[in-house]
C-alpha positions, 0 to 999 in steps of 0.5 A: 194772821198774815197780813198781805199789802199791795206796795205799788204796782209791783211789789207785796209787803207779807206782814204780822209775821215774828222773827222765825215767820220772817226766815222762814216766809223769806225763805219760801219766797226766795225758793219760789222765785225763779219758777213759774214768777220771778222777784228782783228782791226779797227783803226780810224786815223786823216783822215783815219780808217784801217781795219786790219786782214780781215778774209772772205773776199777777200780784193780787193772785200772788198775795192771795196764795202768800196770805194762806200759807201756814208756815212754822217759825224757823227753829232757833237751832237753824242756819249757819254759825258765824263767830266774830272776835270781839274786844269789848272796849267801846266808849259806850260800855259803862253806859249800857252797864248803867242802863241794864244796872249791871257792871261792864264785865256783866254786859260783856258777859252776857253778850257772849252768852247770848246767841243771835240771827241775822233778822234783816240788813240795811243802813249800809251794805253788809250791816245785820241787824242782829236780833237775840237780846231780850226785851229788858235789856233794851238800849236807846240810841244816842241823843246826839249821833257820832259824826264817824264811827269806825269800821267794825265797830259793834253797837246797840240799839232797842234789842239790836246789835250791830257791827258797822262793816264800814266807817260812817256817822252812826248813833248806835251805843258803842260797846266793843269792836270786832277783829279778824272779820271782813263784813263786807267783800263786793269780791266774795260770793256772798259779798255779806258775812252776815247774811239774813237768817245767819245765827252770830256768836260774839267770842272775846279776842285777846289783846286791846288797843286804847279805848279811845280808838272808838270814842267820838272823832270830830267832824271830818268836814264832809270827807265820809258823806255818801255823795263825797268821792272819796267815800266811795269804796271802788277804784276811780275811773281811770282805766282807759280801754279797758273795754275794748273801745277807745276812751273819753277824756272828762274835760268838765266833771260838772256838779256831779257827774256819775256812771248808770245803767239800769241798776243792781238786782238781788241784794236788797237783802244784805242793804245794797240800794238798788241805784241805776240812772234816776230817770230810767226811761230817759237813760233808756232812750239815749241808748236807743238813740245810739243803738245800745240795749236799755242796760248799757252804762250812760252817764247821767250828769246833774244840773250844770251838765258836763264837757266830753273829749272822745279818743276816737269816732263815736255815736253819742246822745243826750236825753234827759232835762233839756239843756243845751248841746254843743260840739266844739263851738257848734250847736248840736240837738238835745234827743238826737244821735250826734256823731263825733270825730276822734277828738272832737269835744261835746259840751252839755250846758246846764240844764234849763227845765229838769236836773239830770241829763243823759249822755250814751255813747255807741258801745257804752260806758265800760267800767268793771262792774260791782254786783253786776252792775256799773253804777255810782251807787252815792249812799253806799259807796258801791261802783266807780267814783263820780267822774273828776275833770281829766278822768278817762273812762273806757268805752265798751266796742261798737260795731260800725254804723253806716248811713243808712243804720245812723238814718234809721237812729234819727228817725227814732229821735225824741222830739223835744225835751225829757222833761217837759213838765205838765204844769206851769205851775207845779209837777203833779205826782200820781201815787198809789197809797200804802202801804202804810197810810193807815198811820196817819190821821184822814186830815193828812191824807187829804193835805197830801193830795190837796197841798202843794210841797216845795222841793227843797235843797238837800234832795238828792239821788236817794231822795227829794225832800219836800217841804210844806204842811207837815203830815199829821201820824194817827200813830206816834210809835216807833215802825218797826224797819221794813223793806222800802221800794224805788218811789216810796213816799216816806215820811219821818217824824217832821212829818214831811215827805221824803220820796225815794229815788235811785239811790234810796235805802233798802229798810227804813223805820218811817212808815210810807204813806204811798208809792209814786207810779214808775212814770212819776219816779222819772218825773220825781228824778228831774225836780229842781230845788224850789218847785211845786209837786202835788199828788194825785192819787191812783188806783191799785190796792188790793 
């Protein structure tokens, strides 16, 4: 029977579904979407599909009307056909022969002869998790992860395979590789070659390299990690007036210094995170503050804020975590608009409660968006690199402000700062639980709202990692992967919680003991390393 779990505020998790529910559900929802209600997001999973972001529709009568649909399994002979050329000659070949008990020129055997589909997509934009392989021929993942695994390369995991669209670490078992297919264009429509519900069929490519090539590559010494610069697969910011306005000279970059709006829509099925400004509605208000729309392109700095020279006049604001604020040598207010000759330098100081500062100017940030959207994206790589001292990033026009219209802004000024916080001595975070709490024993559920955790150091813009009483599982299987919202409380098998943020992946494989509300994602988003979070739990099951 299907299964219907309230996720949030605004999202519903259709469970208890088998691979061909999956489509056809996903399909359902996706032909729906758009009428009478919109989703954001339609993210199928391995036995579940989420729908996300639900507009028009009050979502308990929404999950009433999913929970009696009857809909029949997706015949196997459905869908489109892709067929992707092969070389088998991956380092991990005679293993997987080993584990099925076969030789090497038998697995290559029957991964040819096996046709598969697209089940879901996550881990990394474009990456399919192909299912089709029988439940004997099973493969554990490795027990030590590859620090780089080429792109192209196909792998297996449990009875999955998958073909990495891009280099990356990885611990999937390396059997082949593929040629003479793109997995991943952000230019093509649809940027996906494998999309969900997409039938695959492998087909041997002649001609080899060493295998070698595949086998393990020694650490990079960070140059692949999500947040690094140079990992990232757009043009840097340098493209001056690109958008019609005049430009800013990036004097300081800071520790990480990126460009935000609200965020992609739409392509959480092909495992593109969502991303946009951490704390959403501080980036809103410093475009309030200069006369911009919520959506235009800020930038959103990190702890130790940034220096900005402008090209020519200009309406900017800083929001967000309060820090201090100069222009050249002169102090200017934090939650006000400013105005700026050309040239004139602005300087946000670190930030001396809070993590993240916004600054907005008149116009926006008018770099080329990918997917619709002018994000930093630093998990998958997705928009303008993070901004470097000297970079220029182009300026969208702005018509002119006089007197009256700039007097109009300052009345609407916050007053004091973003992120005040409400406790001295921790931030409490409302949740609603689920969806999946029932996989933890009833003493986790009370440490998690009667304990406090300590923000540790390796949070960042996908996730605030907490550190404190581990949470006990009533379960100690494996969750099978599902869509994942913006404020999930996940948690893997330390048992610690790890909140997500902005940047958080589409599906995961931890069960989610709860989802924070949209007003404490903003809170989440401005947690310093070394402070105190506890949980309230709030209303809003169904």
């Amino acid at each position: 029977m299907t299964d219907v779990r309230m996720v949030g505020a605004g999202a519903l998790l259709v469970d208890g579904l088998d691979a061909g529910q999956v489509t056809a559900f996903a399909r359902r929802l996706r032909s729906l979407s758009g009428g009478d209600w919109t989703a954001r997001e339609v993210v199928p999973g391995a036995t579940t599909v989420l729908v996300d972001g639900i507009d028009g529709f009050e979502p308990g009568a929404l999950a009433a009307e999913i929970a009696g649909w009857d809909l029949a399994p997706v015949p196997a002979d459905d869908g489109p056909v892709v067929t992707v050329p092969v070389v088998f000659d991956g380092p991990d070949l005679e293993d997987v022969a080993r584990l099925w008990d076969v030789s090497s020129d038998e697995v290559v055997a029957r991964l040819l002869a096996t046709e598969q589909r697209v089940a879901f997509s996550g881990f990394a934009p474009g990456f399919a998790y192909l299912a089709g392989l029988p439940a004997a021929w099973r493969v554990p993942r490795r027990e030590s992860p590859r620090t780089r695994v080429p792109a192209g390369a196909l792998g297996l995991a449990g009875t999955y395979a998958g073909i990495y669209p891009r280099a990356s670490p990885g611990g999937w078992q390396l059997v082949g590789r593929a040629v003479d297919a793109v997995l991943w264009d952000e230019r093509r429509d649809p940027p996906a070659l494998l999309a969900p519900g997409t039938r695959v069929r492998f087909v041997e490519a002649s001609g080899a390299r060493d295998r070698a090539e595949l086998a393990d590559e020694p650490d990079d010494g960070g140059e692949n990690r999500a947040e690094t610069a140079s990992g990232l697969s757009s043009s840097p910011v340098s493209s001056g007036r690109a958008g019609g306005g005049s430009a800013i000279e990036v004097v300081r970059a800071g520790a990480l210094t990126t460009v935000q709006d609200q965020g992609r829509g739409g392509h959480a099925h092909l495992g593109v995170p969502r991303s946009g400004a951490a704390d959403a509605p501080a980036a809103a208000r410093a475009n309030a503050l200069v006369g911009n729309d919520p959506d235009i392109a800020v930038l959103e700095s990190t702890l130790d804020g940034c220096a900005l020279r402008v090209g020519g006049s200009a309406v900017v604001a800083v929001t967000g975590a309060r820090a201090p604020v100069w222009v050249g040598d002169v102090p200017a207010p934090h939650g006000a608009p400013i105005r700026l000759a050309a040239g004139q330098l602005l300087e946000v100081g670190a930030a001396a409660d809070g993590l993240r500062t916004y600054v907005a100017i008149r116009g926006g940030i008018a770099v080329e968006p990918v997917l619709g959207s002018r994000s930093t994206d630093v998990l998958s790589g997705l928009g303008p690199e993070p901004l470097r001292d000297g970079a220029s990033v182009p300026t969208g026009p702005a018509p002119p402000l006089d007197d009256d219209a700039f007097a109009a802004l300052r009345s609407i000024a916050v007053s004091g700062s973003d992120a005040d916080r409400a406790s001295a001595t921790a931030v409490e975070l409302d949740f609603t639980w689920g969806p999946r709490e029932e996989w933890f024993a009833a003493e986790a559920r009370r440490t998690l709202t009667g304990s406090a955790y300590t923000v540790t150091g390796d949070s960042n813009r996908v996730g605030v990692r907490l550190a404190g009483e581990p949470l006990a599982r009533a379960r100690e299987d494996e969750l099978p992967s599902e869509g994942m919202v913006l404020g999930a409380i996940q948690v893997p098998p330390s048992g610690m919680p790890v909140i997500f943020l902005a940047d958080h992946p589409t599906t995961g494989g931890y069960p989610a003991i709860g989802v924070l509300t949209q007003e404490s994602v903003a809170r989440a988003a401005q947690l310093r390393p070394g402070e105190a979070v506890t949980f309230a739990p709030r209303p809003g099951r169904l």
